[in-house]
Phi, psi and omega in degrees: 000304162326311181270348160306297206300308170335308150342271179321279215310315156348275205263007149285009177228358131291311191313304173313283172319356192258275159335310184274320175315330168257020174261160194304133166235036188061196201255186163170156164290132170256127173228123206211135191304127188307318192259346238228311206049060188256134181254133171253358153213164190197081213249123173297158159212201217197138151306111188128326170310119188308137138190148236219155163231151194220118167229196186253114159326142170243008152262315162325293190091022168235150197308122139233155212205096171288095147320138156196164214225089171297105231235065197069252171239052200217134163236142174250112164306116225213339153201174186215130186226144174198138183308307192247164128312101215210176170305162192024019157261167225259056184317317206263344170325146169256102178243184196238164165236140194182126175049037159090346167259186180244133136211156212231202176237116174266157178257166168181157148233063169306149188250001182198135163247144167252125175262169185187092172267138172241180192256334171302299223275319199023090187313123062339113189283097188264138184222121164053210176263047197208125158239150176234174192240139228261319167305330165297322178290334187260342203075030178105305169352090149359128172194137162284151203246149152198139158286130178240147160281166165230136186285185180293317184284001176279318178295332175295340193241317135356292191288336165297311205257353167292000000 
């Protein structure tokens, strides 16, 4: 009798832990080294969420700060704001001026950006109302930004380990 109940207990705990593993647990960012693939964060987020990488232009030496908007399993680049004109900033842009920066809305929809953070530039990563600083996180490393769905239970563990 004693090992039936055991039995039963068993695999109603499993079923459970079964159950919450496939029901949806919403999205989240992944930030994950470009050759390795190793995740070095994993931040929930929601359609609408702001998230931004903000460095120093390393030739300019002035602030720039790439918006995007999660948009499903897509972040849409939704503004760019940068002090100067410089290599790779969007000279031919119809950008605006405002509080001392030029900005503008560029399109772009992605399903992955590739970053490649430095100790000139020092990348900072913003999610929401949480920034992190993203060459401390990588050592400097090349990594890709993507939104992935999650189960409850990736978002449950997820939320332990940020």
């Amino acid at each position: 009798m004693r090992r039936r109940y055991v039995a039963v207990t068993v695999l109603v705990a499993l079923l459970l832990i079964g159950t919450v593993a496939a029901l949806p647990g919403g999205r989240a960012l992944v930030v994950e080294d470009a050759e390795t693939g190793e995740q070095y964060l994993t931040v929930p987020v929601e359609d609408g969420t702001t998230v931004a990488l903000e460095y120093m232009h390393s030739v300019e030496k002035t602030r720039v700060y790439d918006e995007y908007t999660v948009r499903g399993d897509h972040l849409e680049m939704t503004r760019m704001e940068f002090e100067s004109f410089g290599w790779g900033l969007p000279s031919g842009a119809n950008v605006t001026w405002q509080d001392g920066m030029y900005v503008f809305d560029p399109p772009g929809n992605y399903t992955r950006v590739t970053v490649s953070p430095g100790d000139v530039a020092g990348h900072n990563l913003h999610v929401g109302g949480e920034t992190y600083d993203l060459v401390a996180r990588t050592n400097g490393r090349s990594v890709h930004l993507y939104v992935t769905r999650r189960s409850s239970f990736g978002a449950a563990t997820d939320r332990l380990n940020t």
